[in-house]
N, C-alpha and C positions, 0 to 999 in steps of 0.2 A: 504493500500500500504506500508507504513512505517513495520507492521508485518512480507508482503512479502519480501521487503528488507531483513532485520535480517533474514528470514529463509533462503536467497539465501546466505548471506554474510557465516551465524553460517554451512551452508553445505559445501561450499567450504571450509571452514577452517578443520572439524571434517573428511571429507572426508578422509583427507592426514595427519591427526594429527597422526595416528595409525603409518601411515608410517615413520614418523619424529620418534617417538620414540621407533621404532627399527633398523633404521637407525644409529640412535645416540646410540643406545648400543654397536655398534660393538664393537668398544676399552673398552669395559668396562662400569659401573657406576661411575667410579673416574673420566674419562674422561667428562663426562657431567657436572661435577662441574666446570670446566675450560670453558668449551664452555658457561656457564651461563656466565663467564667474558670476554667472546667472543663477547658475544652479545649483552652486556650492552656499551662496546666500539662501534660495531656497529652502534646503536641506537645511543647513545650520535652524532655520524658522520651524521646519518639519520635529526635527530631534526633540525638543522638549515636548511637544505636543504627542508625541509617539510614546515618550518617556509617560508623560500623567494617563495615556490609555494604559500602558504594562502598568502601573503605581495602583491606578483605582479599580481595573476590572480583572475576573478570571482571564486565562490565557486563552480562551478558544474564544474570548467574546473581542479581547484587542486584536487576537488573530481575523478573526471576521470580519472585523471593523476598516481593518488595513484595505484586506481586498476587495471586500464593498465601497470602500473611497477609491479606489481607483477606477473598477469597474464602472461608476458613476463618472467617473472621467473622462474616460473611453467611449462610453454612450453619448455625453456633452459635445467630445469633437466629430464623431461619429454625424450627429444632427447638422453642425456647422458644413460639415464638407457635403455633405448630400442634399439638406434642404437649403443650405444658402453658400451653394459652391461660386456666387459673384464674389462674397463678401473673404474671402480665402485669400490673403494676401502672404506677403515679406511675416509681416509682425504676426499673423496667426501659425504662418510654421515655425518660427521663433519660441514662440507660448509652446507648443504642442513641444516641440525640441526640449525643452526643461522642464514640460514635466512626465515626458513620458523617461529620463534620465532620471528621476528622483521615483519614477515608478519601479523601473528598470533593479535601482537596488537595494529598493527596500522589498519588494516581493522574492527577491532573492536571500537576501538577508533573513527573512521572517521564517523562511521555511528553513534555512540551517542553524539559527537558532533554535528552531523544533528540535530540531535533529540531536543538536546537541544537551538538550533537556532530557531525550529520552533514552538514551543511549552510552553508557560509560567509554572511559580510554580504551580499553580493550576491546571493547565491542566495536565502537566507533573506528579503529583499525583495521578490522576485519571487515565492517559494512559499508560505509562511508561509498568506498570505489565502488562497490555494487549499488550505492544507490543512487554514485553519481550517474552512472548510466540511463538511468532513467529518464535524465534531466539532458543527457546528449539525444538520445532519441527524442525527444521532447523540439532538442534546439536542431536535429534534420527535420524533423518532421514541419514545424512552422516555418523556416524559408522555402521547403517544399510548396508550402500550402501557399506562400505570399507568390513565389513563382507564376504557379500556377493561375491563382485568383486576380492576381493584379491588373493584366491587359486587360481580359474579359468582362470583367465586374467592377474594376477600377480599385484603386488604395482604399476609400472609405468602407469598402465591405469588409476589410483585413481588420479595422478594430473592433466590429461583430462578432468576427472569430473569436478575438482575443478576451472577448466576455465570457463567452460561451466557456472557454480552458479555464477562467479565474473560477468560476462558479462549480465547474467540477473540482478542481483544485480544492477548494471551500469544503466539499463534500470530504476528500481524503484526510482533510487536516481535521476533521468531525471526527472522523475512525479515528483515526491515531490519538488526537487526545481524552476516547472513550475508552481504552482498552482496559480490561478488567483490569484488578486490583492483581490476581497473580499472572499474569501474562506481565502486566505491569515491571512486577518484581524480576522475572523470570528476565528483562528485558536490562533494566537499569536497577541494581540492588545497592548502588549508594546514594538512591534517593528514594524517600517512606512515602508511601502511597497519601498519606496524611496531608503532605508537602506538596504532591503533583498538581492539584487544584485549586489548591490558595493561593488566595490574590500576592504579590509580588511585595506591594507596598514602596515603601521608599517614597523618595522626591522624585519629580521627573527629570531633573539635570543630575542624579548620582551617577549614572552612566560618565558620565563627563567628567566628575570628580574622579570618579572610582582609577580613568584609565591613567590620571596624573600621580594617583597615588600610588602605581604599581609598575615598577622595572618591567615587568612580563607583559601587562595589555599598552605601556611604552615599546617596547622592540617590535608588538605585534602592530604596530601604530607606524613605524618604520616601515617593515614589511611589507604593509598593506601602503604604504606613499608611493614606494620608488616602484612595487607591481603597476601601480596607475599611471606614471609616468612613463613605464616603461609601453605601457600599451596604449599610450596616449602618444607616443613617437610613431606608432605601428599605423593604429588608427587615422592620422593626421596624412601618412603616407599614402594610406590605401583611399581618401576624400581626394588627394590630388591627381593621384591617377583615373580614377573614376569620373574626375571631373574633367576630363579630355576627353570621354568618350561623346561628350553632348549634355544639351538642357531638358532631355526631355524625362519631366518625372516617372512617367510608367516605367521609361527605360532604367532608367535610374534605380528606383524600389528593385526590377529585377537583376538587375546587375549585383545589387548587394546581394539578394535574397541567394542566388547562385553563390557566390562565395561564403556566405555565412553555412552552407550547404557543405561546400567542398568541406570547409575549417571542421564541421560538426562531423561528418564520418569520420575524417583523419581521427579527431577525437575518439570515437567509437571504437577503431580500432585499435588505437592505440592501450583501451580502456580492456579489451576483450584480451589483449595478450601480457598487458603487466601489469595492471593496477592494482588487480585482486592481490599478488601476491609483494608490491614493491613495499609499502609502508609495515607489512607483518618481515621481511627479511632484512630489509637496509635501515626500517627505523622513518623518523619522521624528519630527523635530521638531515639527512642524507636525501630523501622524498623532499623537501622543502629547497634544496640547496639546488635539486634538477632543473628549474626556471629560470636563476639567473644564469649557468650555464648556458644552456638556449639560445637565451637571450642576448648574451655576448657571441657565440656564433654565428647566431644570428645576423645579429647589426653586420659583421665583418664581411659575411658572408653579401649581403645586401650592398653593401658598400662597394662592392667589388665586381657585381653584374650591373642590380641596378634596376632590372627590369621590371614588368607588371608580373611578370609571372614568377621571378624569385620571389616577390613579394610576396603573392599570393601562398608561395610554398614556404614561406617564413612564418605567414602568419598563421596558417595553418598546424605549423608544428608549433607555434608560440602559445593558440588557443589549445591545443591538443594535451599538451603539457600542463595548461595551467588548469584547464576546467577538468580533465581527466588524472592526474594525477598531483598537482599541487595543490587544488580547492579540498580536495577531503582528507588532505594533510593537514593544509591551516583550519581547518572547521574541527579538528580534535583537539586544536590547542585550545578550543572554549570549551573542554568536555570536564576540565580539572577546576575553574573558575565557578564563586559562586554564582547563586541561581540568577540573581538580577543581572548581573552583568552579561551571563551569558544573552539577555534580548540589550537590554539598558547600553552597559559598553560596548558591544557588538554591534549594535543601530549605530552609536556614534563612529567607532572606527569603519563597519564595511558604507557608511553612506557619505558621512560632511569628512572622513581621512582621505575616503578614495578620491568623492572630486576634487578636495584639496590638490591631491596628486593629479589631477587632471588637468587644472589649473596650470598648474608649475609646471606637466610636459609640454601642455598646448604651447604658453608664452616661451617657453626654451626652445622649439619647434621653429615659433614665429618668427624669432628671435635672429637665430642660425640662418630661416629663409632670407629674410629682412639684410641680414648683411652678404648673402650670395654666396653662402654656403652649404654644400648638397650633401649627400648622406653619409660623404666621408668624415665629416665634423658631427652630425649626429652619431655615429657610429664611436669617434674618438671621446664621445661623451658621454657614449650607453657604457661602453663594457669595463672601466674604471666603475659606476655606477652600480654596473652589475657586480663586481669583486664584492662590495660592500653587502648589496643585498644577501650573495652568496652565504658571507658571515656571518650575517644577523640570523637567515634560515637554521644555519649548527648550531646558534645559539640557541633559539628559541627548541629545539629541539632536546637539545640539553637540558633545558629549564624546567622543560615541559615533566620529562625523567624524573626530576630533582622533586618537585612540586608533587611527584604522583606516589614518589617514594617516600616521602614525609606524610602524606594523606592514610591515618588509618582501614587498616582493610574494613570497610562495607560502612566508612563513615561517610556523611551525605557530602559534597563538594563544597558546603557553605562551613565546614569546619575545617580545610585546606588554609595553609597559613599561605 
Protein backbone atom coordinates (compact mmCIF):
# COMPACT_ATOMS: atom_id res chain seq x y z
CA UNK A 1 0.00 0.00 0.00
CA UNK A 2 2.68 2.43 1.07
CA UNK A 3 4.22 1.78 -2.89
CA UNK A 4 0.73 2.49 -4.18
CA UNK A 5 0.75 5.62 -2.32
CA UNK A 6 4.03 7.02 -3.88
CA UNK A 7 2.99 5.95 -7.26
CA UNK A 8 -0.54 7.94 -6.98
CA UNK A 9 1.20 10.80 -5.17
CA UNK A 10 4.81 10.77 -7.88
CA UNK A 11 1.78 10.72 -10.87
CA UNK A 12 -0.05 13.60 -9.82
CA UNK A 13 2.82 15.59 -9.44
CA UNK A 14 4.88 14.27 -13.15
CA UNK A 15 1.60 14.53 -14.75
CA UNK A 16 1.41 18.50 -14.72
CA UNK A 17 5.32 18.94 -14.01
CA UNK A 18 5.70 19.16 -18.07
CA UNK A 19 3.05 21.72 -17.98
CA UNK A 20 4.62 23.93 -15.18
CA UNK A 21 7.80 24.19 -17.08
CA UNK A 22 6.54 25.43 -20.10
CA UNK A 23 4.21 27.54 -18.41
CA UNK A 24 7.10 29.10 -16.74
CA UNK A 25 9.07 29.74 -19.92
CA UNK A 26 6.90 32.11 -21.29
CA UNK A 27 8.98 35.32 -20.10
CA UNK A 28 11.80 33.71 -20.76
CA UNK A 29 14.78 31.44 -18.78
CA UNK A 30 15.85 34.63 -16.69
CA UNK A 31 12.54 34.97 -15.52
CA UNK A 32 12.56 31.58 -13.69
CA UNK A 33 15.45 32.51 -11.66
CA UNK A 34 13.28 35.11 -9.96
CA UNK A 35 10.35 32.88 -9.55
CA UNK A 36 12.81 30.34 -7.72
CA UNK A 37 12.95 33.56 -5.06
CA UNK A 38 9.24 33.54 -5.40
CA UNK A 39 8.83 30.54 -4.09
CA UNK A 40 11.39 30.16 -1.48
CA UNK A 41 9.35 33.34 0.04
CA UNK A 42 6.32 31.31 -0.47
CA UNK A 43 7.40 28.35 1.37
CA UNK A 44 9.01 30.06 4.15
CA UNK A 45 4.95 31.76 4.54
CA UNK A 46 3.65 27.95 3.98
CA UNK A 47 6.01 26.37 6.96
CA UNK A 48 4.40 27.66 9.85
CA UNK A 49 1.02 27.29 8.61
CA UNK A 50 1.85 23.51 7.95
CA UNK A 51 3.60 23.54 11.38
CA UNK A 52 0.06 24.69 13.49
CA UNK A 53 -1.81 21.85 11.11
CA UNK A 54 0.94 18.98 12.59
CA UNK A 55 0.70 21.01 16.35
CA UNK A 56 -3.37 21.06 16.43
CA UNK A 57 -4.73 18.13 14.43
CA UNK A 58 -4.27 14.11 14.25
CA UNK A 59 -1.84 13.00 11.59
CA UNK A 60 -4.31 11.69 8.91
CA UNK A 61 -6.59 14.90 9.27
CA UNK A 62 -3.17 17.46 8.56
CA UNK A 63 -2.21 14.78 6.11
CA UNK A 64 -5.68 15.33 4.24
CA UNK A 65 -5.74 18.77 4.71
CA UNK A 66 -2.35 19.08 2.72
CA UNK A 67 -3.62 17.28 -0.27
CA UNK A 68 -7.20 18.68 -0.39
CA UNK A 69 -5.37 22.30 -0.49
CA UNK A 70 -3.61 21.43 -3.32
CA UNK A 71 -6.09 19.41 -5.19
CA UNK A 72 -8.23 22.76 -4.69
CA UNK A 73 -5.46 24.34 -6.52
CA UNK A 74 -5.22 22.25 -9.20
CA UNK A 75 -9.14 22.55 -9.96
CA UNK A 76 -8.78 26.64 -9.54
CA UNK A 77 -6.10 26.65 -12.50
CA UNK A 78 -7.78 23.88 -14.03
CA UNK A 79 -11.09 26.60 -14.57
CA UNK A 80 -8.62 29.53 -15.54
CA UNK A 81 -7.11 27.70 -18.40
CA UNK A 82 -10.27 26.08 -19.80
CA UNK A 83 -13.06 28.42 -19.06
CA UNK A 84 -11.13 31.72 -19.53
CA UNK A 85 -8.18 30.49 -21.64
CA UNK A 86 -8.14 34.60 -23.08
CA UNK A 87 -7.20 35.72 -19.65
CA UNK A 88 -3.97 33.09 -19.46
CA UNK A 89 -1.00 35.36 -19.77
CA UNK A 90 3.12 35.81 -18.64
CA UNK A 91 1.87 36.43 -14.96
CA UNK A 92 -0.61 33.49 -14.64
CA UNK A 93 2.03 30.99 -15.63
CA UNK A 94 4.33 32.63 -13.39
CA UNK A 95 1.57 32.02 -10.32
CA UNK A 96 0.80 28.59 -11.57
CA UNK A 97 5.15 28.12 -11.66
CA UNK A 98 5.38 28.61 -7.68
CA UNK A 99 2.84 27.15 -6.70
CA UNK A 100 2.61 24.04 -8.30
CA UNK A 101 6.94 24.01 -6.83
CA UNK A 102 5.72 24.51 -3.37
CA UNK A 103 3.15 21.64 -4.24
CA UNK A 104 5.70 19.63 -5.85
CA UNK A 105 7.60 19.27 -2.21
CA UNK A 106 5.50 19.32 0.09
CA UNK A 107 3.31 16.37 -1.39
CA UNK A 108 6.57 14.63 -1.53
CA UNK A 109 7.78 15.53 1.65
CA UNK A 110 4.36 14.42 3.49
CA UNK A 111 4.36 11.03 2.28
CA UNK A 112 8.07 10.34 3.47
CA UNK A 113 7.56 11.77 6.50
CA UNK A 114 4.75 8.94 6.75
CA UNK A 115 7.00 6.65 5.96
CA UNK A 116 9.38 7.43 8.38
CA UNK A 117 6.74 7.59 11.25
CA UNK A 118 5.84 4.08 10.41
CA UNK A 119 8.65 2.27 9.94
CA UNK A 120 12.15 1.90 12.09
CA UNK A 121 16.17 2.19 10.85
CA UNK A 122 16.16 -1.29 10.07
CA UNK A 123 13.03 -1.78 8.50
CA UNK A 124 13.30 1.51 6.67
CA UNK A 125 16.73 -0.15 5.14
CA UNK A 126 15.21 -3.00 3.82
CA UNK A 127 11.83 -1.17 2.56
CA UNK A 128 12.49 2.23 1.68
CA UNK A 129 14.01 1.05 -2.04
CA UNK A 130 11.18 -1.09 -2.55
CA UNK A 131 8.84 1.56 -1.82
CA UNK A 132 10.61 3.94 -3.60
CA UNK A 133 9.74 2.06 -6.79
CA UNK A 134 6.52 2.69 -6.48
CA UNK A 135 6.93 6.26 -6.74
CA UNK A 136 9.32 5.67 -10.06
CA UNK A 137 6.53 3.82 -11.71
CA UNK A 138 4.25 6.57 -10.45
CA UNK A 139 6.92 9.21 -12.18
CA UNK A 140 6.88 6.99 -15.82
CA UNK A 141 3.74 6.55 -15.77
CA UNK A 142 2.49 10.41 -15.49
CA UNK A 143 4.90 11.82 -18.35
CA UNK A 144 3.54 8.87 -20.11
CA UNK A 145 0.17 10.01 -19.59
CA UNK A 146 1.08 14.19 -20.13
CA UNK A 147 2.75 12.80 -23.48
CA UNK A 148 0.09 11.23 -24.57
CA UNK A 149 -2.92 13.77 -23.34
CA UNK A 150 -1.40 16.81 -24.00
CA UNK A 151 -1.75 17.49 -28.05
CA UNK A 152 -5.07 15.91 -28.05
CA UNK A 153 -6.84 17.21 -25.11
CA UNK A 154 -4.59 20.00 -24.41
CA UNK A 155 -2.40 20.91 -20.97
CA UNK A 156 -5.49 21.94 -18.94
CA UNK A 157 -6.95 18.27 -18.98
CA UNK A 158 -3.22 17.15 -17.25
CA UNK A 159 -4.37 18.98 -13.99
CA UNK A 160 -7.79 16.74 -13.84
CA UNK A 161 -5.60 14.00 -13.88
CA UNK A 162 -3.43 15.18 -11.28
CA UNK A 163 -6.62 15.34 -8.85
CA UNK A 164 -7.86 12.38 -9.72
CA UNK A 165 -3.97 10.44 -8.40
CA UNK A 166 -4.12 13.15 -5.14
CA UNK A 167 -7.48 11.64 -4.20
CA UNK A 168 -6.44 8.06 -4.41
CA UNK A 169 -3.34 8.95 -2.81
CA UNK A 170 -5.71 10.31 0.05
CA UNK A 171 -7.37 6.83 0.13
CA UNK A 172 -3.63 4.99 0.66
CA UNK A 173 -2.56 7.37 3.29
CA UNK A 174 -6.28 6.39 5.02
CA UNK A 175 -4.93 2.55 5.17
CA UNK A 176 -1.68 3.12 6.23
CA UNK A 177 -2.59 5.33 9.10
CA UNK A 178 -5.54 2.63 10.08
CA UNK A 179 -3.55 -0.35 10.53
CA UNK A 180 -4.31 -2.28 13.60
CA UNK A 181 -2.69 -1.87 16.68
CA UNK A 182 -0.55 -5.39 16.06
CA UNK A 183 0.22 -5.05 12.57
CA UNK A 184 1.10 -1.62 13.89
CA UNK A 185 3.75 -3.12 16.38
CA UNK A 186 4.74 -5.81 14.00
CA UNK A 187 5.77 -2.94 11.61
CA UNK A 188 7.43 -0.17 13.87
CA UNK A 189 8.17 -1.49 17.70
CA UNK A 190 9.83 1.69 18.85
CA UNK A 191 6.85 3.46 18.79
CA UNK A 192 3.53 2.59 21.20
CA UNK A 193 0.52 2.30 19.47
CA UNK A 194 -0.60 4.92 22.26
CA UNK A 195 1.64 7.53 20.57
CA UNK A 196 0.75 6.68 16.74
CA UNK A 197 -2.56 8.83 16.89
CA UNK A 198 -1.85 11.64 19.15
CA UNK A 199 -1.84 14.81 18.10
CA UNK A 200 1.83 16.04 17.75
CA UNK A 201 1.48 19.34 19.73
CA UNK A 202 4.21 21.71 19.88
CA UNK A 203 4.41 25.28 18.33
CA UNK A 204 4.24 25.55 14.62
CA UNK A 205 7.86 27.05 14.16
CA UNK A 206 9.71 24.01 16.51
CA UNK A 207 10.54 22.47 13.29
CA UNK A 208 12.73 25.50 12.76
CA UNK A 209 14.00 25.76 16.20
CA UNK A 210 14.54 22.13 16.57
CA UNK A 211 16.95 21.93 13.10
CA UNK A 212 19.38 25.00 14.71
CA UNK A 213 19.48 23.13 17.78
CA UNK A 214 20.86 19.94 16.23
CA UNK A 215 24.42 19.14 14.44
CA UNK A 216 22.59 16.16 12.69
CA UNK A 217 19.13 17.84 11.14
CA UNK A 218 22.20 20.95 10.50
CA UNK A 219 24.50 18.44 8.12
CA UNK A 220 21.10 17.04 6.92
CA UNK A 221 20.36 20.80 6.03
CA UNK A 222 23.73 20.98 4.16
CA UNK A 223 22.89 17.84 2.32
CA UNK A 224 19.71 18.71 1.37
CA UNK A 225 21.26 22.64 -0.20
CA UNK A 226 24.01 21.62 -2.23
CA UNK A 227 21.54 18.23 -3.63
CA UNK A 228 19.33 21.59 -4.89
CA UNK A 229 21.86 23.32 -6.22
CA UNK A 230 23.24 20.63 -7.76
CA UNK A 231 20.17 19.97 -9.72
CA UNK A 232 19.23 23.30 -10.19
CA UNK A 233 22.65 23.55 -12.47
CA UNK A 234 21.10 20.32 -14.36
CA UNK A 235 17.77 21.66 -14.52
CA UNK A 236 18.70 25.25 -15.72
CA UNK A 237 20.78 23.29 -18.59
CA UNK A 238 18.07 21.19 -19.69
CA UNK A 239 15.33 24.87 -19.93
CA UNK A 240 18.19 26.13 -22.34
CA UNK A 241 18.28 23.50 -24.58
CA UNK A 242 14.80 22.93 -24.60
CA UNK A 243 14.34 26.33 -25.36
CA UNK A 244 15.97 26.20 -28.84
CA UNK A 245 13.72 23.71 -29.86
CA UNK A 246 10.77 26.43 -30.23
CA UNK A 247 7.70 28.41 -28.53
CA UNK A 248 5.33 26.26 -28.94
CA UNK A 249 3.62 25.13 -25.50
CA UNK A 250 2.18 21.76 -26.47
CA UNK A 251 5.41 21.03 -27.92
CA UNK A 252 7.19 22.08 -25.09
CA UNK A 253 4.99 20.02 -22.09
CA UNK A 254 5.93 17.00 -24.57
CA UNK A 255 9.25 17.42 -24.83
CA UNK A 256 9.78 17.54 -21.18
CA UNK A 257 7.12 14.96 -20.54
CA UNK A 258 9.43 12.57 -22.83
CA UNK A 259 12.59 13.10 -20.83
CA UNK A 260 11.18 13.15 -17.57
CA UNK A 261 10.10 9.44 -19.11
CA UNK A 262 13.42 8.50 -20.27
CA UNK A 263 15.19 9.89 -16.49
CA UNK A 264 12.16 7.63 -14.72
CA UNK A 265 12.94 4.18 -16.40
CA UNK A 266 16.65 4.62 -16.04
CA UNK A 267 15.57 5.10 -12.43
CA UNK A 268 13.42 1.90 -12.53
CA UNK A 269 16.19 0.10 -13.53
CA UNK A 270 18.48 1.13 -11.81
CA UNK A 271 16.15 0.55 -8.79
CA UNK A 272 15.39 -3.35 -9.88
CA UNK A 273 19.05 -4.28 -9.97
CA UNK A 274 20.79 -2.53 -6.76
CA UNK A 275 18.71 -0.61 -4.58
CA UNK A 276 17.12 -3.57 -2.78
CA UNK A 277 20.31 -4.68 -1.63
CA UNK A 278 22.92 -1.25 -1.61
CA UNK A 279 21.87 0.46 1.75
CA UNK A 280 21.48 -3.24 3.61
CA UNK A 281 25.49 -4.17 2.26
CA UNK A 282 27.50 -0.73 1.91
CA UNK A 283 25.48 1.15 4.69
CA UNK A 284 23.95 4.48 4.31
CA UNK A 285 27.03 6.19 4.37
CA UNK A 286 28.51 4.92 1.53
CA UNK A 287 24.53 4.93 -0.30
CA UNK A 288 24.40 8.65 0.43
CA UNK A 289 28.10 9.56 -0.68
CA UNK A 290 26.98 7.73 -4.51
CA UNK A 291 25.36 11.25 -5.62
CA UNK A 292 27.88 13.53 -5.34
CA UNK A 293 30.10 11.06 -7.18
CA UNK A 294 27.69 11.25 -10.20
CA UNK A 295 27.49 14.35 -9.96
CA UNK A 296 31.19 15.30 -10.35
CA UNK A 297 31.39 12.91 -13.25
CA UNK A 298 28.85 14.02 -14.33
CA UNK A 299 29.45 17.81 -14.70
CA UNK A 300 33.14 16.76 -16.29
CA UNK A 301 31.71 14.53 -18.22
CA UNK A 302 29.11 17.29 -19.71
CA UNK A 303 31.65 19.70 -19.99
CA UNK A 304 33.46 17.81 -22.23
CA UNK A 305 30.72 16.95 -25.13
CA UNK A 306 28.32 19.35 -24.22
CA UNK A 307 25.51 18.17 -26.18
CA UNK A 308 21.48 17.62 -25.64
CA UNK A 309 21.95 14.31 -25.51
CA UNK A 310 24.84 13.93 -22.99
CA UNK A 311 22.71 15.97 -21.12
CA UNK A 312 19.87 14.03 -21.33
CA UNK A 313 22.03 10.98 -20.33
CA UNK A 314 23.43 13.00 -17.28
CA UNK A 315 20.59 13.63 -16.02
CA UNK A 316 19.04 10.60 -16.32
CA UNK A 317 21.77 8.90 -14.31
CA UNK A 318 21.68 12.08 -11.91
CA UNK A 319 17.63 11.53 -11.38
CA UNK A 320 18.33 7.60 -11.32
CA UNK A 321 20.80 7.84 -8.51
CA UNK A 322 19.18 10.33 -6.43
CA UNK A 323 15.30 9.22 -6.47
CA UNK A 324 16.24 5.53 -6.73
CA UNK A 325 18.99 5.16 -4.46
CA UNK A 326 19.88 8.40 -2.44
CA UNK A 327 16.17 9.44 -1.53
CA UNK A 328 15.56 6.34 0.75
CA UNK A 329 18.89 6.74 2.04
CA UNK A 330 18.34 10.36 3.21
CA UNK A 331 14.49 9.56 4.35
CA UNK A 332 16.04 6.91 7.14
CA UNK A 333 18.04 9.57 8.41
CA UNK A 334 14.54 10.83 9.88
CA UNK A 335 13.74 7.40 11.10
CA UNK A 336 16.12 7.83 14.55
CA UNK A 337 14.76 11.60 15.13
CA UNK A 338 11.88 12.58 17.36
CA UNK A 339 8.36 12.39 16.33
CA UNK A 340 7.74 16.04 15.58
CA UNK A 341 10.55 16.67 13.70
CA UNK A 342 10.24 13.89 11.67
CA UNK A 343 6.80 16.15 9.75
CA UNK A 344 7.99 19.66 11.68
CA UNK A 345 11.92 19.75 10.78
CA UNK A 346 11.43 17.77 7.65
CA UNK A 347 8.72 20.26 6.07
CA UNK A 348 11.37 22.80 6.88
CA UNK A 349 14.50 21.26 5.49
CA UNK A 350 12.96 19.16 2.37
CA UNK A 351 10.76 22.58 1.37
CA UNK A 352 12.15 26.41 2.21
CA UNK A 353 16.25 24.37 2.59
CA UNK A 354 15.62 22.94 -0.82
CA UNK A 355 14.51 26.03 -2.61
CA UNK A 356 16.92 27.94 -0.67
CA UNK A 357 19.21 25.79 -2.79
CA UNK A 358 17.42 26.51 -5.61
CA UNK A 359 18.00 29.91 -5.36
CA UNK A 360 21.67 29.84 -4.99
CA UNK A 361 22.03 27.31 -8.12
CA UNK A 362 19.67 29.33 -10.25
CA UNK A 363 21.72 32.91 -9.44
CA UNK A 364 25.23 30.81 -9.74
CA UNK A 365 23.96 29.50 -13.05
CA UNK A 366 22.91 33.04 -14.17
CA UNK A 367 25.71 34.28 -12.90
CA UNK A 368 28.53 32.10 -14.98
CA UNK A 369 25.92 32.63 -18.12
CA UNK A 370 25.92 36.55 -17.57
CA UNK A 371 29.68 36.70 -17.70
CA UNK A 372 30.11 34.19 -20.99
CA UNK A 373 30.93 31.23 -19.28
CA UNK A 374 29.68 27.61 -20.50
CA UNK A 375 29.61 24.57 -18.79
CA UNK A 376 33.29 24.29 -18.22
CA UNK A 377 33.00 26.94 -15.39
CA UNK A 378 29.95 25.28 -14.18
CA UNK A 379 31.54 22.19 -14.08
CA UNK A 380 34.86 23.66 -12.38
CA UNK A 381 32.27 24.72 -9.61
CA UNK A 382 30.01 21.44 -9.26
CA UNK A 383 32.74 18.90 -8.45
CA UNK A 384 34.99 20.91 -5.65
CA UNK A 385 31.05 21.39 -4.41
CA UNK A 386 30.60 17.84 -4.83
CA UNK A 387 33.82 16.76 -2.67
CA UNK A 388 32.06 18.51 0.17
CA UNK A 389 28.63 17.02 -0.35
CA UNK A 390 30.41 13.66 -0.74
CA UNK A 391 31.68 14.21 3.07
CA UNK A 392 28.93 15.55 4.62
CA UNK A 393 26.90 12.02 3.04
CA UNK A 394 29.87 9.65 5.44
CA UNK A 395 29.12 11.94 8.00
CA UNK A 396 25.67 11.81 8.33
CA UNK A 397 25.82 8.31 7.84
CA UNK A 398 28.06 7.90 10.62
CA UNK A 399 25.86 9.99 12.84
CA UNK A 400 23.04 8.29 11.99
CA UNK A 401 25.05 4.61 13.59
CA UNK A 402 26.05 6.63 16.46
CA UNK A 403 22.49 8.17 17.24
CA UNK A 404 20.95 4.51 16.78
CA UNK A 405 23.42 2.81 18.91
CA UNK A 406 22.81 5.07 21.91
CA UNK A 407 18.85 4.61 21.28
CA UNK A 408 17.67 1.82 23.70
CA UNK A 409 16.51 -1.40 22.14
CA UNK A 410 12.47 -0.81 21.47
CA UNK A 411 12.66 2.78 23.19
CA UNK A 412 10.34 5.09 21.10
CA UNK A 413 12.62 7.72 18.89
CA UNK A 414 11.55 10.76 21.05
CA UNK A 415 13.83 9.34 23.93
CA UNK A 416 17.15 9.38 21.33
CA UNK A 417 19.44 11.91 22.67
Amino acid sequence: MAGLFFFCVLTALMVVRPAREALGMQRGIEAIRWLFIGTVFVTLLVNPLFGLLVSRFRRLVFINATYLFFAFGLLAFYALLALAPASIGERTGQVFYVWFSVFNLFATMLFWALMADRFSLEQSKRLFGAIAVGGTLGAIFGPWLASLLARPLGTPALLLVAVAFLLLAMGAAWWLTRLRTDRLEALRSDAPASTEHAVIGGSAWEGFQAVFRSPYLLAICAYVLILAVMATFVYFTRLQMVAALGTNLDLRTATFARIDMITQVATLVLQAIVTGHLMKRLGVSVTLALLPITVALGFIGLAIIGSLAALIAFEATFRAVQRGIMRPARETLFTIVPRADRYKSKAFIDTFVYRGGDVIGAQTEGLLGRLGMGLAALASFAVPLAIVWMALGLWLGYAQRERAARQPQGAPAEAAP
